[in-house]
C-alpha positions in Angstrom: 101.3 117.8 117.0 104.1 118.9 114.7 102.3 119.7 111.8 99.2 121.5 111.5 98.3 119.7 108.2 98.6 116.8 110.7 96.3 118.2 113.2 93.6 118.8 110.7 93.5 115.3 109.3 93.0 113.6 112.7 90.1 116.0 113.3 88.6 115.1 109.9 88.8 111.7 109.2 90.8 110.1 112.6 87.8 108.1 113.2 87.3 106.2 109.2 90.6 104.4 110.2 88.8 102.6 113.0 92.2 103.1 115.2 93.6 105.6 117.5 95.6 108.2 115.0 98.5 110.2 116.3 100.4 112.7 114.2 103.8 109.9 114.4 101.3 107.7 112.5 100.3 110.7 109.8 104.2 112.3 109.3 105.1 108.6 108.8 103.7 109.3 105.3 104.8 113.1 105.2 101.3 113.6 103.3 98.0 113.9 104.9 96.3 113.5 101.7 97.9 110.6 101.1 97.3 109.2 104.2 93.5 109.9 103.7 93.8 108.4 100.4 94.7 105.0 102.0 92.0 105.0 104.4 89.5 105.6 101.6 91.3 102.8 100.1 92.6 105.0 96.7 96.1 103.6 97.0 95.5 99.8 95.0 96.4 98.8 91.1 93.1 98.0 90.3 92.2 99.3 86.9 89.7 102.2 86.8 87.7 104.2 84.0 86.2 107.3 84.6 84.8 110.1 82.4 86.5 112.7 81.5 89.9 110.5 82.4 89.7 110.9 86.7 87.9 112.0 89.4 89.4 115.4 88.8 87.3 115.1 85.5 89.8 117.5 83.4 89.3 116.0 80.5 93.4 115.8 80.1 95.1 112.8 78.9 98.5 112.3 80.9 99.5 109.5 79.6 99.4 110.2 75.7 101.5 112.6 74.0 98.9 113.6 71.1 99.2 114.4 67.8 96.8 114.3 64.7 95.1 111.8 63.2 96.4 109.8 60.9 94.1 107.1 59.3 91.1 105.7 60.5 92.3 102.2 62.7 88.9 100.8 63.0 84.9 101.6 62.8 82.7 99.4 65.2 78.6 99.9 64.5 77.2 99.7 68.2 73.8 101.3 68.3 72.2 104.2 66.5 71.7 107.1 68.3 74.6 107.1 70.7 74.9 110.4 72.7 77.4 108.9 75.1 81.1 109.5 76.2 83.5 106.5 75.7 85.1 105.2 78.8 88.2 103.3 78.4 89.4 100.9 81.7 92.0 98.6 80.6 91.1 96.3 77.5 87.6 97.3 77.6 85.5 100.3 76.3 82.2 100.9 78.0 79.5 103.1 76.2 75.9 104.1 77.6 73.7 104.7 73.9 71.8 107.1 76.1 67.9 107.6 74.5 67.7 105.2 71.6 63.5 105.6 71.2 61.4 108.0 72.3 59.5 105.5 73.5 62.8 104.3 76.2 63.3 106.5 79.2 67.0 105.3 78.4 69.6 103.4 76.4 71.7 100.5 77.1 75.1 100.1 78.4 77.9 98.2 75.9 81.4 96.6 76.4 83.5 96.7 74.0 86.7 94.6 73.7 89.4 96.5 72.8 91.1 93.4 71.6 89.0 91.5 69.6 86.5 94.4 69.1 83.4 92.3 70.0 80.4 94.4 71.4 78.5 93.1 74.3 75.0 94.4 75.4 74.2 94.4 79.7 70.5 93.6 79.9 68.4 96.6 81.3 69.0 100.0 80.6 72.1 102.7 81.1 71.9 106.4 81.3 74.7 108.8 80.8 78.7 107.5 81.3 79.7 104.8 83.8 82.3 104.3 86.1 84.5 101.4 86.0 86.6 99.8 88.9 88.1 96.5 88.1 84.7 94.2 87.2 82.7 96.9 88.6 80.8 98.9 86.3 78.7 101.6 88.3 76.0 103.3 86.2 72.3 104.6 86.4 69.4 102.5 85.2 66.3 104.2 84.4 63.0 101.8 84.6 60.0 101.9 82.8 57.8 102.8 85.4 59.6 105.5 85.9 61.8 104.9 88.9 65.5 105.5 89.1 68.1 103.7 90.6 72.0 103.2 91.0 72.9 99.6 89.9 76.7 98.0 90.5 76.9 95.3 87.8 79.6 92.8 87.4 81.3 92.9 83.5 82.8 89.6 83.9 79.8 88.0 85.0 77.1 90.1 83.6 75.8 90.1 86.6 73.6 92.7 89.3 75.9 93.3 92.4 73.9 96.0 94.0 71.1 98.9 93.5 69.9 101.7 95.1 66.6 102.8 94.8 64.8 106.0 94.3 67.0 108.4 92.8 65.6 111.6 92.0 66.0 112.2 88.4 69.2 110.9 86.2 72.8 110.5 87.5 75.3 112.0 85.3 78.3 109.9 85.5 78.9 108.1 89.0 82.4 108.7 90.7 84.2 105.9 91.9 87.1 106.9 94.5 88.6 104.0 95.9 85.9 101.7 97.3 83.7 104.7 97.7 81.0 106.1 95.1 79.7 109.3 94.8 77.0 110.2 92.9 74.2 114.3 92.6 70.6 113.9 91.5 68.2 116.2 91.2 67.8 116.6 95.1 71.1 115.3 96.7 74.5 113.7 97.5 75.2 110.7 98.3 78.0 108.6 98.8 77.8 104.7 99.0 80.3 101.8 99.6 81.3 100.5 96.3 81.8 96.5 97.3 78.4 96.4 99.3 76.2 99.4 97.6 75.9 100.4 101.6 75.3 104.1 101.7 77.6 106.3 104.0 76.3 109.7 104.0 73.8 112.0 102.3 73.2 115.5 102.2 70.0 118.3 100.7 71.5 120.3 98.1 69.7 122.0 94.9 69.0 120.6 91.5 71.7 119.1 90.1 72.9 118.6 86.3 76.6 116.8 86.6 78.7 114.9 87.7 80.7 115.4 90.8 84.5 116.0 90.9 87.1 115.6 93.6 90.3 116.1 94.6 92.3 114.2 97.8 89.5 115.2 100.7 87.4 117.9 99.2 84.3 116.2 96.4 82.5 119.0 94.6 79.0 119.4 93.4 77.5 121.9 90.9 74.4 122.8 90.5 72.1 124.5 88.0 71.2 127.9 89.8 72.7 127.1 93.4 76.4 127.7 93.1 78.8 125.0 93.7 79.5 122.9 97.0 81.9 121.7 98.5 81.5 118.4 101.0 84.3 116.3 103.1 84.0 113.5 101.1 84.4 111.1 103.9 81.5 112.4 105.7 79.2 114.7 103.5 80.2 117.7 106.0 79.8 120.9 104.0 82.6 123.4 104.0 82.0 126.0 101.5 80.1 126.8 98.2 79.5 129.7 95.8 76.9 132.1 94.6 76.8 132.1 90.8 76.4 134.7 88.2 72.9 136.4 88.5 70.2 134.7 85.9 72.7 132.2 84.6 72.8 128.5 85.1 75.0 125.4 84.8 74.7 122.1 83.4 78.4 121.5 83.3 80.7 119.4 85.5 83.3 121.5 86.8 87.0 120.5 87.3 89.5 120.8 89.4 92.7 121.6 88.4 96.1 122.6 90.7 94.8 124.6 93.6 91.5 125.5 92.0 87.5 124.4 90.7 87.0 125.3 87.1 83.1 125.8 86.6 81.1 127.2 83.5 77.7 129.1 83.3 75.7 130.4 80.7 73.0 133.0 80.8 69.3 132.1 81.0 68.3 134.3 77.8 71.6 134.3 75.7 74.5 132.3 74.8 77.1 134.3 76.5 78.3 133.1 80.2 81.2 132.4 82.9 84.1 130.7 83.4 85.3 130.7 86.8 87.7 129.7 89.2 87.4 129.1 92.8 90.2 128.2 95.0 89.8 124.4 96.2 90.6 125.1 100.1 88.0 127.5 100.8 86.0 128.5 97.8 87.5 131.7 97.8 86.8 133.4 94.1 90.3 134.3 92.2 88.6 135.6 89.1 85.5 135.1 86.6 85.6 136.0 82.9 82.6 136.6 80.5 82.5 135.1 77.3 80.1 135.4 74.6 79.5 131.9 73.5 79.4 129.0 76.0 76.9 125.9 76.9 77.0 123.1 78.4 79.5 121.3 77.8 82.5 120.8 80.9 85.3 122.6 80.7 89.3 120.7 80.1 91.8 121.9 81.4 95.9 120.9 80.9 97.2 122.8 84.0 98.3 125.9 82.3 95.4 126.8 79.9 91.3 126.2 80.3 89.4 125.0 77.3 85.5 125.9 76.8 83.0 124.8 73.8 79.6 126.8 73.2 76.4 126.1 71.8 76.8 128.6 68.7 80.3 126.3 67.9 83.2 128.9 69.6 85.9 127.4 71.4 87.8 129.5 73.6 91.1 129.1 75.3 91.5 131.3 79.0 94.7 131.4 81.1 94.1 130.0 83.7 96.2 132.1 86.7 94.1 135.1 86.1 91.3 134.0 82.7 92.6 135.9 80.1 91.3 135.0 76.9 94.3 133.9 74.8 92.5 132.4 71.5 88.8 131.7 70.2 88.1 129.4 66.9 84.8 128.1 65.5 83.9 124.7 65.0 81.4 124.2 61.7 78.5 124.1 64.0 77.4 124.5 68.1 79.1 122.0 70.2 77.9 120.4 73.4 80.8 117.8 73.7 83.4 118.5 76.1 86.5 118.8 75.0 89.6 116.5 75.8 93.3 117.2 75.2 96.4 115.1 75.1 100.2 117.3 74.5 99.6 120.6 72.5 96.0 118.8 70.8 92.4 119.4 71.8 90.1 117.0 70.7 86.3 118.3 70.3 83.3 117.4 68.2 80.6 119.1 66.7 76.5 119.0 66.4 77.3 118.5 62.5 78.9 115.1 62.8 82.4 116.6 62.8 85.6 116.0 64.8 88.2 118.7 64.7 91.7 118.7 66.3 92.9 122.0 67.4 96.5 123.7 68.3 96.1 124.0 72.0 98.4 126.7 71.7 97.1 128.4 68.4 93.3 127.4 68.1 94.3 126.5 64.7 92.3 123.6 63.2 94.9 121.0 62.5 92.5 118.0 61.3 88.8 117.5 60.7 87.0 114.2 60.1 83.0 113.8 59.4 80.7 111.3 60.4 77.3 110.8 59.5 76.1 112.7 62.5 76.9 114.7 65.7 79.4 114.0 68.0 77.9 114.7 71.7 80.3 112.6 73.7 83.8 113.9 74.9 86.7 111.8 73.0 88.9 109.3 74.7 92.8 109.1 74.3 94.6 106.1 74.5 98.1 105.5 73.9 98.7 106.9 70.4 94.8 106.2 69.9 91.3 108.6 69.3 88.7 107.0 70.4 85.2 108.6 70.1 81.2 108.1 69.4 78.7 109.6 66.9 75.0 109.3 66.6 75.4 107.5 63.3 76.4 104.7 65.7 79.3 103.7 65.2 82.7 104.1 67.4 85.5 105.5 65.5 89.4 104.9 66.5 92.1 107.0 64.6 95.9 106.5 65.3 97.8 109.4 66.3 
């Protein structure tokens, strides 16, 4: 073969396309990746929501240039108690309320219409942020005798397509990756068809706190006190993964961003911790930094510049060749929403009902709105839009 990029991708995946594969096929393309891509069925216009805007899970917001907040567009009451993440996919918002009751195991998962704002409530309940591709809406359901389970629901029809039974524990935000899903719990991967709920693959790994994040072939797992792993996402093989900081742990999804996995820990006993970076091919370390406040909220990341929130309210800003430091501010309280940025603004919340707008550049504080609680869920940007929850219950949208 011509190419040993070419070589490689036969090896791997060859066999998903169901048809001989020869490297004329695979240079036809110039772009193994892609290729792969299109046998995982990736390449299609259907419209797709994910949290923390892609399976790369960044947190970064292409498509909008930014800015601050101008006037308040619209408030929508939903549900008191919300501790869920917007998730935007086309005209529609969905929102899990999370736990509503003590007495509830879980919340319930809403649609919003962006258009005419009306709120619709699915039936049953919904657990941490969903994933959206075209009418499917992919979320955990957690039952009141105590079993867990993957459902696949139709919007349009407000209708069951598919579950999966006995999940260990909660799934933090399923990832949908062309027709494929991808889902941790507290014991495993798995990975299931997306039309048919048909799994594909699982493997053993430990306890597991996140979502999963991937990038062309490589899906990534983190978990609390294991490290992170790293699977061929089309068939669960295992081809590297970490050891973490001693006595630390991590409830945070990791990102991936350019060449390299973003992942933060925080100690067992304090709030100090690590950010680190990993290179994507082969897990390789490239450098860790300790800072003194972090939690567990993910990490963003723009390309050029790493963004981290901790629990005592310190947002920190870390180069991200080598993790340099290059700004801290404080929020008015600890923070354990992820941040989201959009241009030269970061977009964060706080445990006092507050959302701030920061200088990616500077840290400064451009613009600071209160609600009448806190802010857990990571912002959404939209267009010249803000869109983002608060425990009070209702959804806020701000121009920019």
């Amino acid at each position: 073969m011509c190419h040993d990029c070419c070589r490689k991708t036969v090896e791997y995946y060859g066999w998903l396309a169901g048809k001989e594969t020869d490297c004329h096929n695979l240079c036809g393309v110039h772009d193994p990746d892609l290729w792969f891509q299109s046998v995982m069925g990736v390449v299609r216009t259907t419209t797709v929501g994910l949290w923390r805007n892609g399976a790369e899970r960044t947190g970064y917001f292409k498509t909008s240039s930014g800015g601050v907040p101008k006037r308040l567009k619209w408030r929508l009451s939903v549900r008191r108690g919300m501790r869920g993440a917007p998730v935007v996919a086309g005209d529609n918002l969905f929102i899990s309320s999370q736990r509503e009751l003590p007495s509830r195991r879980g919340g319930y998962l809403y649609r919003i219409s962006l258009k005419t704002r009306s709120v619709h409530r699915f039936r049953g309940t919904g657990y941490y942020e969903p994933s959206i591709s075209g009418e499917r809406v992919v979320i955990c359901r957690a039952e009141s005798g105590g079993d867990n389970r993957l459902v696949c629901l139709d919007w349009r029809r407000n209708a069951e397509v598919w579950q999966s039974d006995g999940l260990s524990g909660f799934v933090m935000s399923p990832l949908i990756v062309g027709d494929w899903v991808f889902i941790a719990d507290f014991n495993s991967v798995r990975a299931f068809r997306l039309a048919s709920g048909k799994p594909v693959w699982q493997t053993t790994t430990g306890a597991v706190a996140s979502g999963p994040c991937q990038s062309a072939t490589t899906l990534i797992v983190n978990t609390i006190r294991e490290g992170l792993f790293a699977y061929v996402a089309a068939t669960g093989r295992l081809k590297w993964r970490t050891v973490p900081p001693h006595a630390e742990e991590s409830y945070a999804t990791p990102c991936i961003c350019r060449d390299r996995v973003i992942v933060v820990s925080k100690s067992r006993v304090a709030s100090e911790g690590h950010v680190s970076a990993f290179r994507l091919e082969d897990g390789q370390r490239l450098w860790s930094q300790i800072l003194p406040d972090l939690g567990d909220a993910s990490p963003a990341c723009d390309g050029r510049r790493i963004f981290t929130v901790g629990l005592q309210g310190t947002v920190s800003c870390l180069d991200i060749q080598d993790g340099r430091v290059l700004w801290a501010s404080c929020l008015q309280a600890g923070s354990s929403c992820s941040p989201s940025v959009a241009g030269a603004s970061l977009y964060i919340g706080d445990n006092d009902g507050w959302l701030y707008t920061l200088d990616t550049r500077t840290g400064r504080v451009r613009w600071r709105y209160r609600t009448g609680d806190a802010v857990f869920g990571s912002p959404w940007v939209v267009s010249n839009q803000v869109i983002f929850a608060s425990s009070d219950g209702y959804l806020y949208c701000f121009d920019l």
